[in-house]
C-alpha positions in Angstrom: -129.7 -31.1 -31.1 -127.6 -29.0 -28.9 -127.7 -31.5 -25.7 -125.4 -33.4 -28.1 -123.1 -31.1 -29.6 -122.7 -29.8 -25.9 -122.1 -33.8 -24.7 -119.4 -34.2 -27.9 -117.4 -30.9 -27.0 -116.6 -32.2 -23.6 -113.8 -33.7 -22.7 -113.9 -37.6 -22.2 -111.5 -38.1 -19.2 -109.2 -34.3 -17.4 -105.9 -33.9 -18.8 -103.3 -35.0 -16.1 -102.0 -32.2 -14.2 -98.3 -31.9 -13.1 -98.7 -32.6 -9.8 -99.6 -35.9 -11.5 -96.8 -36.5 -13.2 -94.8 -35.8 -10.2 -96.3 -38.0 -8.1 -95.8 -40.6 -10.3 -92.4 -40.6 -10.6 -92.0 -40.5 -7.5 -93.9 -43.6 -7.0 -91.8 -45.2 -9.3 -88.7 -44.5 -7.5 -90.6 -45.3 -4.2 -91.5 -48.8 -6.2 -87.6 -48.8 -7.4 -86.5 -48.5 -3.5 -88.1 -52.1 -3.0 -86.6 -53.7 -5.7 -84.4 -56.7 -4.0 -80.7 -57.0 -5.0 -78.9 -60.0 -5.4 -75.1 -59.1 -3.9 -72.3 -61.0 -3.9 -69.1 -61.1 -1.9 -66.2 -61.6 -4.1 -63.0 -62.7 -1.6 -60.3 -63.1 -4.5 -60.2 -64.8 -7.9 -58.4 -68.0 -9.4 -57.4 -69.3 -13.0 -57.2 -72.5 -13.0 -56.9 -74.7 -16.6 -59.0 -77.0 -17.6 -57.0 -79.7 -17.0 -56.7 -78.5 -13.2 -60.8 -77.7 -13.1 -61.6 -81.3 -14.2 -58.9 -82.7 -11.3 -60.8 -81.4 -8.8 -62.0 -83.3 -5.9 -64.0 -83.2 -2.7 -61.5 -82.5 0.0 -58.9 -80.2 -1.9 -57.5 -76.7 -1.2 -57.4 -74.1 -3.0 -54.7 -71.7 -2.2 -56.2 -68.2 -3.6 -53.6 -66.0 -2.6 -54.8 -63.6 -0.5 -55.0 -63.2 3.5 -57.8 -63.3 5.5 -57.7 -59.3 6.3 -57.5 -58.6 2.3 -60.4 -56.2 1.1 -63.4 -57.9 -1.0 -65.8 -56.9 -3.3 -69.1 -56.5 -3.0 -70.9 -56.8 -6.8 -75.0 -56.5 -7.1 -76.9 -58.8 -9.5 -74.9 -59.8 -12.6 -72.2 -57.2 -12.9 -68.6 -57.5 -13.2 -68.2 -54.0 -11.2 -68.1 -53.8 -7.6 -70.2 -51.5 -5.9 -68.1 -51.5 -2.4 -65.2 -53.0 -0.8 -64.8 -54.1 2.6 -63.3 -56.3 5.1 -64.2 -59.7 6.3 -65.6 -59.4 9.8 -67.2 -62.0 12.2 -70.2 -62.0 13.9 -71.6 -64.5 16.4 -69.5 -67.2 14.3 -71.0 -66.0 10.9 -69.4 -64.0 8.2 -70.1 -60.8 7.5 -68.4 -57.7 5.6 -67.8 -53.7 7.0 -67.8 -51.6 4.0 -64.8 -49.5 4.1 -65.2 -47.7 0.7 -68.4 -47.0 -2.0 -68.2 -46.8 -5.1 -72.1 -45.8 -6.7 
């Protein structure tokens, strides 16, 4: 009958416009913007040999080679990369870095 031919012909669901598709990415990135970042501070780096690693004890210093007002790196998540570098700083007797250079 023609009631459903005409009911066949139409279209189920609108195709998505691109205003749509827009809007939609941008949500994503909007979402992306919320995503938290594990970062890390690395001050400098030590090789030690097994030998030494296994000798280690409670109470020991390590003497890493670096001064206190040597740059760090800041690295997010698991990367080897740094994303920043920066200075040690103080605040209200807690530890904090100023970012004197980025790299992303």
């Amino acid at each position: 009958s023609k009631k459903i031919e005409d009911a066949q012909s139409e279209p189920s669901e609108e195709p998505p416009q691109a205003d749509d598709s827009v809007a939609n990415e941008e949500g994503s990135l909007v979402a992306l913007e919320n995503v938290m970042v594990d970062l890390r501070v690395q001050v400098a780096g030590k090789r030690l040999t097994l030998n030494e690693l296994g000798a280690l004890r409670a109470g020991q210093i390590i003497d890493l080679g670096c001064r206190p007002e040597d740059p760090v790196e800041l690295i997010a998540d698991n990367s080897d990369r740094p994303i920043a570098s920066g200075e040690l700083v103080t605040i209200d007797d807690q530890l904090g870095v100023r970012i004197t250079k980025v790299f992303v």
